[in-house]
Structure formats: structure tokens, C-alpha cells
Backbone bond lengths (Angstrom), bond angles and torsions (degrees), N, CA, C in turn:
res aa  C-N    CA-C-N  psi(-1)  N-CA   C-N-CA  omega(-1)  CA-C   N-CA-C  phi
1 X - - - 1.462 - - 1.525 109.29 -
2 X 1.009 101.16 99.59 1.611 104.92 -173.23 2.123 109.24 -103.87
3 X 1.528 95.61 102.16 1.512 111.24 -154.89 1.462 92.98 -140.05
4 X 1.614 106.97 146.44 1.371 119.06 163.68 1.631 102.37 -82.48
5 X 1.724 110.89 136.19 1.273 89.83 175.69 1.822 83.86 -153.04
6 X 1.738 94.31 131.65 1.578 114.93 139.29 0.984 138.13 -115.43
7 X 1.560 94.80 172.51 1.966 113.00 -170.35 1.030 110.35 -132.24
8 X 1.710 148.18 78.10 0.984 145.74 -176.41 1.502 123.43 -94.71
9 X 0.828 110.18 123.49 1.867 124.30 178.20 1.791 80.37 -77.97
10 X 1.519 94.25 129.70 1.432 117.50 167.12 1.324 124.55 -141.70
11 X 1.270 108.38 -41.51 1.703 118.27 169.15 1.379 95.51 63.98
12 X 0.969 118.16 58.12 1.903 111.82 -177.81 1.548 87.25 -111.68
13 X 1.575 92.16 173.25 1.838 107.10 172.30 1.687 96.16 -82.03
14 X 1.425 119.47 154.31 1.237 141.59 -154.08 1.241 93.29 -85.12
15 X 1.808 120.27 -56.07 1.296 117.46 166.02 1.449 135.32 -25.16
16 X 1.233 107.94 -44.85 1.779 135.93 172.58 1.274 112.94 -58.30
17 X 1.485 113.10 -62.35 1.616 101.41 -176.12 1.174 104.75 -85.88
18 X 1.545 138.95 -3.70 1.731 128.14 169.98 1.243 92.93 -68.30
19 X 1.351 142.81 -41.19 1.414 134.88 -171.10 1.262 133.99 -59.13
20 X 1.866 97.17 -41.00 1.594 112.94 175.64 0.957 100.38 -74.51
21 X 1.585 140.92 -45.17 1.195 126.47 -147.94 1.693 101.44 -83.09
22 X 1.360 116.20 -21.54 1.375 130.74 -175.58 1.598 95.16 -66.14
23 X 1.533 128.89 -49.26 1.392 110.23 -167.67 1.558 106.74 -101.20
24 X 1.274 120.13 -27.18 1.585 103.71 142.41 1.805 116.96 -11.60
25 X 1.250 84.58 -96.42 1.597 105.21 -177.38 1.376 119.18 -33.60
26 X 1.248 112.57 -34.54 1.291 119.08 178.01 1.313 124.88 -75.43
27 X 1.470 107.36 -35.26 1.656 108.77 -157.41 1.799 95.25 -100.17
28 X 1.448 111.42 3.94 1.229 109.18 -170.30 1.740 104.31 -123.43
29 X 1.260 111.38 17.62 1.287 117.24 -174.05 1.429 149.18 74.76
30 X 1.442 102.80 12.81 1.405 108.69 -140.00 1.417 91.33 -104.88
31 X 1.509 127.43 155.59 1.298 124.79 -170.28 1.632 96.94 -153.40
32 X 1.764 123.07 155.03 1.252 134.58 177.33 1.388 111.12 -70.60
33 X 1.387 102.26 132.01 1.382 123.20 -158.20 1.928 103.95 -123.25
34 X 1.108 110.35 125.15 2.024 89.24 143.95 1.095 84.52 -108.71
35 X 1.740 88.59 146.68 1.158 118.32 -177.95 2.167 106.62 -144.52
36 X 1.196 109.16 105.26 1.754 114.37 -171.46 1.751 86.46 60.57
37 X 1.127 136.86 94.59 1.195 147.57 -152.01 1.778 106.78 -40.29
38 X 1.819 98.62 78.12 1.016 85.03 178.10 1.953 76.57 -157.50
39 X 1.650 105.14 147.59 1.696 111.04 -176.85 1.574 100.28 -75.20
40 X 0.817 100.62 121.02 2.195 124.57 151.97 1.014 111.70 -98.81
41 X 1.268 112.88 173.23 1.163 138.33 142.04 2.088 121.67 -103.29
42 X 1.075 114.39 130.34 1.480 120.49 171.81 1.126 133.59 -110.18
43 X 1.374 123.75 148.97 1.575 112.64 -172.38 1.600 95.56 -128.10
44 X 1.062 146.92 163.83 1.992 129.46 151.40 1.825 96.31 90.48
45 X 1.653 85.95 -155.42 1.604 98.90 165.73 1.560 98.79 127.57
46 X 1.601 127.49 3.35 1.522 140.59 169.92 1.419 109.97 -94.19
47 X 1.344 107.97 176.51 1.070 106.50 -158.93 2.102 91.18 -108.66
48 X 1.450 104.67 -11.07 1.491 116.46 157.69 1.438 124.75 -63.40
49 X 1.660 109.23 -46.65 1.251 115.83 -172.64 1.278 104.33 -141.73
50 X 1.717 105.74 115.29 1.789 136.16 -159.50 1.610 95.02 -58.08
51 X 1.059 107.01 138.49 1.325 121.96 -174.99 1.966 106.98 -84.17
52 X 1.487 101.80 128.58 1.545 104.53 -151.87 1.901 91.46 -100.86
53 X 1.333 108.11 164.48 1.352 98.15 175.83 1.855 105.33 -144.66
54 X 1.108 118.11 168.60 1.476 108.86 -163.65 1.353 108.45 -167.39
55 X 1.296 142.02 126.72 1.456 143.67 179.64 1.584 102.93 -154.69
56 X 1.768 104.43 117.14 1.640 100.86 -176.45 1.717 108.39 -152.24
57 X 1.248 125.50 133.62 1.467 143.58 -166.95 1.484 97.10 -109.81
58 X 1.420 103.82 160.73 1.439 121.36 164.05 1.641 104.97 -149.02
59 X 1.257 97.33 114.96 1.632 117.13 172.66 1.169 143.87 -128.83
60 X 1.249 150.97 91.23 1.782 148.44 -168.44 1.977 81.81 91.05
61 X 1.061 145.91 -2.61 1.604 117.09 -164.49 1.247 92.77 121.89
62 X 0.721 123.79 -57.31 1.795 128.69 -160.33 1.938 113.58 -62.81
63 X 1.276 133.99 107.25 1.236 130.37 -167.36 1.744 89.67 -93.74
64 X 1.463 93.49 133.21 1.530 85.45 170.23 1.497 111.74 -116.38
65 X 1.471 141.03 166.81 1.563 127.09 -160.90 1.460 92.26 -154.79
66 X 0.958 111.88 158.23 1.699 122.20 -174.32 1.672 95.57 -168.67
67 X 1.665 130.35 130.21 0.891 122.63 174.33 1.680 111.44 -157.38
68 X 1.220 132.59 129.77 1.426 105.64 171.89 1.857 107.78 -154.77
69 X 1.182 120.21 -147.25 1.367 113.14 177.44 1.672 125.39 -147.89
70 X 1.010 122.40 -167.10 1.566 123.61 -164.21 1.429 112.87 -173.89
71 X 1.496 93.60 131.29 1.865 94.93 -179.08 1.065 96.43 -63.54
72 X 1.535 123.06 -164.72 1.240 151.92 168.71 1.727 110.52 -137.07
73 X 1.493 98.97 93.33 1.308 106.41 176.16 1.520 129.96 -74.31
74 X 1.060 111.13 -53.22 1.578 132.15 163.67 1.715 110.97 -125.67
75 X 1.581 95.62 169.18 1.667 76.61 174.19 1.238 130.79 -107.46
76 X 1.271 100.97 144.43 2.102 113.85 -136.58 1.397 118.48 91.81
77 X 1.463 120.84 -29.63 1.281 129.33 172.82 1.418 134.28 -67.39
78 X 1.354 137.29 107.01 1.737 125.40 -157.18 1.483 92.56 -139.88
79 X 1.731 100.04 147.45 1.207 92.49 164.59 1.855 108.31 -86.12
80 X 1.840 97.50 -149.80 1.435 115.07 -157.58 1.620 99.26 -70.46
81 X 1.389 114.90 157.68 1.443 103.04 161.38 1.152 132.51 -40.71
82 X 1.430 125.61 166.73 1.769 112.84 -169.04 1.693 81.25 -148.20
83 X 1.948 99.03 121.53 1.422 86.63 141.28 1.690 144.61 -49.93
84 X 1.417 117.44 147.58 1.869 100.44 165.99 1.602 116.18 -66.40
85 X 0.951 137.46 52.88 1.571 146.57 -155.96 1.349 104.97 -162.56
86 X 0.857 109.67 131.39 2.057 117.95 176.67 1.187 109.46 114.73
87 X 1.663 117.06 174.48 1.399 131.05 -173.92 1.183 116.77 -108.96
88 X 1.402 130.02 8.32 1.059 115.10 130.80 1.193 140.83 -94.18
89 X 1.751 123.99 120.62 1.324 135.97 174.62 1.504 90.23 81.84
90 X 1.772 103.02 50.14 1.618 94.10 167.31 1.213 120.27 -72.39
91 X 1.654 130.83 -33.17 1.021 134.90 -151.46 1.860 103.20 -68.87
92 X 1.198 110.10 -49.10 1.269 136.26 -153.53 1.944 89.67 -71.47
93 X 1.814 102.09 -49.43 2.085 109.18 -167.73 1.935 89.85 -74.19
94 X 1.404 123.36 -21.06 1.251 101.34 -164.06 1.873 93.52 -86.71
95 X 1.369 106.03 -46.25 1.444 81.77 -173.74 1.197 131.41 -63.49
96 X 2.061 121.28 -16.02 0.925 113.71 -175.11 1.973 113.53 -78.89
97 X 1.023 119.79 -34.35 1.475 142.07 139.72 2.041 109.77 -12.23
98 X 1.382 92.09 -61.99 1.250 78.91 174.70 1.652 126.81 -75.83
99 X 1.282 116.33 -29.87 1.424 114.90 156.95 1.521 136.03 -43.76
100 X 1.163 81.83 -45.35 1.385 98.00 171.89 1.574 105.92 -63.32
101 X 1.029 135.84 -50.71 1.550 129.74 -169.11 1.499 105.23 -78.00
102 X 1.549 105.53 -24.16 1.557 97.46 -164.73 1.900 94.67 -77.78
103 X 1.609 106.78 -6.19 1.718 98.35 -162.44 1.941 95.06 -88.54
104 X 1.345 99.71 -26.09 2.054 104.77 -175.30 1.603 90.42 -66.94
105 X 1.533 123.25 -18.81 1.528 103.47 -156.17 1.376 101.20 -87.95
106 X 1.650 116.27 -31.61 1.217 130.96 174.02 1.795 106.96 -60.63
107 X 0.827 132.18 -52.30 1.786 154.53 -171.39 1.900 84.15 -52.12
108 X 0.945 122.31 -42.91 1.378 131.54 -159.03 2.067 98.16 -80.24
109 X 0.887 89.83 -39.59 1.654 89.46 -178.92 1.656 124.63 -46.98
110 X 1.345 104.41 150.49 1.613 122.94 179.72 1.315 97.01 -37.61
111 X 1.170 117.10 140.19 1.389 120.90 173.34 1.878 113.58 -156.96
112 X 1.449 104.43 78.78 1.675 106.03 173.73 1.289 124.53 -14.19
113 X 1.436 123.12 130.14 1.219 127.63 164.13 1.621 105.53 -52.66
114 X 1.504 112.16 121.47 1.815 121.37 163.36 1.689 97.07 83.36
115 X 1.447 122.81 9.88 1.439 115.77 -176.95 1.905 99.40 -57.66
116 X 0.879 103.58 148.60 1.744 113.84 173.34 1.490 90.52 -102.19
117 X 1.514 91.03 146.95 1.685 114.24 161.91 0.970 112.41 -53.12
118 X 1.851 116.31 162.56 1.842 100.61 150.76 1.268 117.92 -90.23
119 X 1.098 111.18 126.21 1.951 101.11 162.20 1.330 137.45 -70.43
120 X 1.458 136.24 -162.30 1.184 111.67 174.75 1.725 143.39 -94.14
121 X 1.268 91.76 100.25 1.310 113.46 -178.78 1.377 126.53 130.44
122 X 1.551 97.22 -2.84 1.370 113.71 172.33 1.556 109.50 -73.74
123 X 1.251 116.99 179.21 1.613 132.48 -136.69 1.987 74.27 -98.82
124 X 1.387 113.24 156.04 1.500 115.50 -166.93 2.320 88.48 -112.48
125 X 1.639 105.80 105.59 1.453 123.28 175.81 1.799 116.76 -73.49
126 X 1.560 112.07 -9.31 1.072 142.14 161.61 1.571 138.22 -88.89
127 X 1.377 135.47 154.76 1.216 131.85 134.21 1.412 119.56 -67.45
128 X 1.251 101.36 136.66 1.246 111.83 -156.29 1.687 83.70 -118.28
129 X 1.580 116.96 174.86 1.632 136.37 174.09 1.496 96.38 -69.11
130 X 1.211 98.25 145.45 1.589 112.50 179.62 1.444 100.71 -123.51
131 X 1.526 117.44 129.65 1.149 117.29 -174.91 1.637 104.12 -116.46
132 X 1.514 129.13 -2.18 1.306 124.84 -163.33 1.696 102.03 -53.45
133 X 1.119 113.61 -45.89 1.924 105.28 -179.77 1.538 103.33 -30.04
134 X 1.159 107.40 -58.68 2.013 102.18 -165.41 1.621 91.91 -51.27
135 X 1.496 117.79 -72.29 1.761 113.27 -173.12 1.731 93.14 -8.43
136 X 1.752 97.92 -88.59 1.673 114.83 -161.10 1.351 99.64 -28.73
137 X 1.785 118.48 -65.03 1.641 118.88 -157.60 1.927 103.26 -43.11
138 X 1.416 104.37 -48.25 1.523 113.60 -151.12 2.059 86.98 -78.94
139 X 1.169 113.12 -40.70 1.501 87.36 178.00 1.316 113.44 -36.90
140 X 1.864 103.78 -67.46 1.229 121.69 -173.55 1.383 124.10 -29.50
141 X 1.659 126.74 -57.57 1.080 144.33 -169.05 1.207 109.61 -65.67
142 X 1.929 118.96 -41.32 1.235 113.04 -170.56 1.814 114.26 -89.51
143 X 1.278 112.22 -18.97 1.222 110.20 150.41 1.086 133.58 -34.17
144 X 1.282 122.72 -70.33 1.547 158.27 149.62 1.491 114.08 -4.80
145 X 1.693 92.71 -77.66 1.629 98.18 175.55 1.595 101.74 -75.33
146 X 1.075 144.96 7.18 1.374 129.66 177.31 1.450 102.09 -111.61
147 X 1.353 140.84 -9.06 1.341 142.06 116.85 1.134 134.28 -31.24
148 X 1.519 118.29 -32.59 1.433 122.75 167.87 1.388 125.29 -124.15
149 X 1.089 95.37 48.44 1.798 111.95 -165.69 1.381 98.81 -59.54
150 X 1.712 134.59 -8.63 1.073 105.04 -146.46 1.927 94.28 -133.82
151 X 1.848 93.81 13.41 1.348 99.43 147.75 1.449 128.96 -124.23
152 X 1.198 109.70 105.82 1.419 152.74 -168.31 1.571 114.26 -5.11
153 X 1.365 102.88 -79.46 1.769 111.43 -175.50 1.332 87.04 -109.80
154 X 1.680 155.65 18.95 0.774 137.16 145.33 1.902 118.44 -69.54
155 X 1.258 104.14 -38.55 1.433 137.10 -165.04 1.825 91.91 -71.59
156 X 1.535 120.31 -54.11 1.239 113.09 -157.06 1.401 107.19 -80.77
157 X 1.899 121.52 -19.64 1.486 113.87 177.70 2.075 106.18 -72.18
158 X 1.416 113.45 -33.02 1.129 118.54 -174.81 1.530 109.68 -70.50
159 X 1.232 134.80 -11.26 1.582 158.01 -166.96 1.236 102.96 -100.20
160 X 1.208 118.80 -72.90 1.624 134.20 173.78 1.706 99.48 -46.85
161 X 1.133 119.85 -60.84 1.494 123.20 -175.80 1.545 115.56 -48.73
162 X 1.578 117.04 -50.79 1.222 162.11 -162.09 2.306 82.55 -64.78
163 X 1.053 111.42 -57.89 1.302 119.09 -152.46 2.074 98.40 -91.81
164 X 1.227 95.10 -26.19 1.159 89.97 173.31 1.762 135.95 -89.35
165 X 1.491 97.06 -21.85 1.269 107.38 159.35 2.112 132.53 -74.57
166 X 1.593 81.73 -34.09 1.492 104.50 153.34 1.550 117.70 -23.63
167 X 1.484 102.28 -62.52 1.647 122.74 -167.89 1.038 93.19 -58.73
168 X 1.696 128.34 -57.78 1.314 114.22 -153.32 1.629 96.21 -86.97
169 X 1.302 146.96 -27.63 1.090 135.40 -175.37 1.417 121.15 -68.37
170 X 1.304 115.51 -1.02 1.452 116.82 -169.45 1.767 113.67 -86.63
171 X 1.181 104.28 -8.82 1.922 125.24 -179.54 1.310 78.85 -82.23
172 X 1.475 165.28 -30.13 1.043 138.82 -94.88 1.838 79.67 -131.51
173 X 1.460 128.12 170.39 1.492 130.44 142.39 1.144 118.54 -72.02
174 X 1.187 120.21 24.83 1.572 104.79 170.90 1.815 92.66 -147.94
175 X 1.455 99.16 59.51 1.770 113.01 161.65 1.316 94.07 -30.56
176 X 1.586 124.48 -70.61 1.353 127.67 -126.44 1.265 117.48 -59.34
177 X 2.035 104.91 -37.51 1.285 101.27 179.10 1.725 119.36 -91.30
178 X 1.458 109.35 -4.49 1.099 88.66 174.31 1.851 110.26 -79.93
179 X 1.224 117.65 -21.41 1.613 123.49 177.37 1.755 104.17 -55.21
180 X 1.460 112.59 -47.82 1.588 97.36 -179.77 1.452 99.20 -73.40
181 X 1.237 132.54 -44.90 1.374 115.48 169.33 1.465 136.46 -10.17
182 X 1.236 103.92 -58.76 1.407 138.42 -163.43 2.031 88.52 -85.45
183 X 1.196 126.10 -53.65 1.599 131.42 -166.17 1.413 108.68 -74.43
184 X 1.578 114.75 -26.61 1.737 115.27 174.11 2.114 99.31 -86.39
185 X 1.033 127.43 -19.60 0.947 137.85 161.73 1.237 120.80 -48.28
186 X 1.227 112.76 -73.56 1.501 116.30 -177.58 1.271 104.70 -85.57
187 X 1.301 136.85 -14.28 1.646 117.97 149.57 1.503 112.83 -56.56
188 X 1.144 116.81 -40.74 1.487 115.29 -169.94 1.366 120.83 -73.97
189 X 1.299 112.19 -16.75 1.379 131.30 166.39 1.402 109.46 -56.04
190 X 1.133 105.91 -60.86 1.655 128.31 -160.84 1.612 95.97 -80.25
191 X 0.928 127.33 -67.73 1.946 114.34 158.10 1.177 123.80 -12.48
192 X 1.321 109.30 -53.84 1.577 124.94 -160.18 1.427 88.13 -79.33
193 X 0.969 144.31 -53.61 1.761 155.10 -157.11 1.244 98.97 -68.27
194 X 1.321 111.35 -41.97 2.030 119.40 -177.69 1.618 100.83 -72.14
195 X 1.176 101.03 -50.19 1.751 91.44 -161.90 1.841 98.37 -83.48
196 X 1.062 136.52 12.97 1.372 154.46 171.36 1.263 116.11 -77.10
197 X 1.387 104.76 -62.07 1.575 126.55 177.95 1.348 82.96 -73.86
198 X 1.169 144.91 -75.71 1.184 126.82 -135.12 1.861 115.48 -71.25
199 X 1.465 94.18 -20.87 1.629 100.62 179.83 1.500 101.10 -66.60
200 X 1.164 103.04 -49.44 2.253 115.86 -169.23 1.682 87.09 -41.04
201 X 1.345 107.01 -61.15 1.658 125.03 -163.24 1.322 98.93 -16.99
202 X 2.151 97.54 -69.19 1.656 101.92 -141.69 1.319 87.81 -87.75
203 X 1.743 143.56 -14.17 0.963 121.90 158.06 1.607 160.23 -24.68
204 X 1.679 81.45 -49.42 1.280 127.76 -179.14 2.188 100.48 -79.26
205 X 1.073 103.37 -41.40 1.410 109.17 -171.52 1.637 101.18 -83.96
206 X 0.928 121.43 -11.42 1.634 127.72 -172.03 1.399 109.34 -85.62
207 X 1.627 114.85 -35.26 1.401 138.03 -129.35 1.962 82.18 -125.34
């Protein structure tokens, strides 16, 4: 079983970490799963964006975390668990890795004796998950591939990437950039599709 796994002594109120882990989960996509008849959590599930996996308790103080990932071979088809460590699909195990640490660092925070949660719509008495990185990543990416619209399957993994970080950056305060993110994206898509067809075209007319 090759899994990232922590054990953090926190001694927090129970209320507290149901909360983080609630907007964790949320702002990062992840939803209740059986999975080999057993509850997860999931994030992904394409063959664009690595399918994330997640199972975590809180007991006596102690937060416990277990998390790791899986290609997508066919669909329904995955390979073996994957540590977050290695070179393959580092980019994708390191950033999810870092969330994960940045969420124990949050779990770790001051937390008043008898503080109440916020509810919904009430004023947030916490640090909450910060998602602005995805905004930045997905600007970045969709720039990128809309810079190189006019290399092919290079253009559509940076697009696809570009659109998927989007999603998660949009929880974030900085909507704005993940929205152009997402708008140089799907231009670049649609570029790439023109100058595609149009290569087959003169191919075809050459030939």
C-alpha cells in the first residue's frame, strides 16, 4: 500500500477540524466515494486530471490522514496506488502533497476554547483553505497554451490543465484570474482545432 499517511496530535475541538476538512474537500473537489467497498474521498477521475484519493478520522486529538493517487487506465480502469513522491506525474503528486500539508498547517492553528464555527453566511472566525495558487496556475497555463496554439497536443494538455485548475481557483479571491484562465483556454482550444483542421485540409489536398 503505497500511501501518504499522517498522524497529527492536534487536540482541537471536533467542530474545527469537521469544518476544515469540510472546506478542504470542497474547494478541492473531492466527493464520497466507495471505493473496493470501502468510503474515500475523490478528487479527478480523467485521464487529464489524475484521479486523487483521500480517507481521514479524528479521534482522542489525534487527526489521522491517508491520501494517495491512481492513473486512469481505461474507464473504471486504474492502476496500483501511487505514493505522492516520484517522477511520475510529479507535477500533479507534488502539488497535491502540498495541499495537503498546507491543510495539517491550518488544523494546527489557534483555536479558542468554545469558539463556534461559522455557519452559512456567517462572518469566517477561522483560516479557511486558500485556493488563489490554482487562479495564478490556470492563468499561467492558459496563457501558455494560448501562446502555443499552434502546437497541437502540446497546446491541448496545457488547455486541459489551464481549465482544470480554473475550477478549483474560482473559490479562491482572485476569481478574476482564474476566469481569464479558463477564457485564454478555451480560445486556445478552438485555435488549436482551426489550425488542425486546417493542416488535415492541405494535407489531404497535397496527397
Amino acid at each position: 500500500m503505497a500511501r501518504y499517511i499522517r498522524d497529527e496530535v492536534l487536540n482541537q475541538p471536533e467542530d474545527f477540524v469537521q469544518f476544515m476538512m469540510n472546506d478542504f474537500l470542497t474547494k478541492h473537489g473531492f466527493k464520497q466515494v466507495n471505493f473496493k467497498g470501502q468510503q474515500v474521498y475523490r478528487a479527478g477521475g480523467g485521464w487529464f486530471e489524475m484521479p486523487k484519493f483521500l480517507i481521514w478520522s479524528y479521534q482522542g486529538g489525534v487527526f489521522h490522514l491517508e491520501a494517495w493517487a491512481r492513473y486512469l487506465i481505461l474507464p473504471g480502469v486504474y492502476s496500483r496506488e501511487k505514493h505522492l513522491d516520484g517522477f511520475y506525474g510529479a507535477v500533479v503528486k507534488k502539488v497535491y502533497k502540498h495541499d495537503l500539508e498546507q491543510l495539517i498547517a491550518l488544523l494546527h492553528q489557534p483555536v479558542n476554547a468554545g469558539q463556534q464555527m461559522p455557519q452559512s453566511g456567517a462572518p469566517v472566525v477561522v483560516q479557511g483553505i486558500d485556493t488563489t495558487r490554482y487562479a495564478n496556475m490556470a492563468l499561467g497555463f492558459g496563457i501558455a497554451g494560448l501562446a502555443l496554439s499552434w502546437l497541437t497536443w502540446v497546446t491541448v494538455v496545457l488547455n486541459v490543465t489551464a481549465i482544470i485548475y480554473a475550477r478549483k481557483g474560482a473559490t479562491s479571491n482572485k476569481k478574476g484570474r482564474a476566469t481569464a484562465g479558463m477564457v485564454c483556454a478555451i480560445v486556445g482550444l478552438v485555435i488549436t482545432a482551426v489550425v488542425y483542421v486546417l493542416n488535415l485540409m492541405a494535407a489531404v489536398m497535397l496527397y
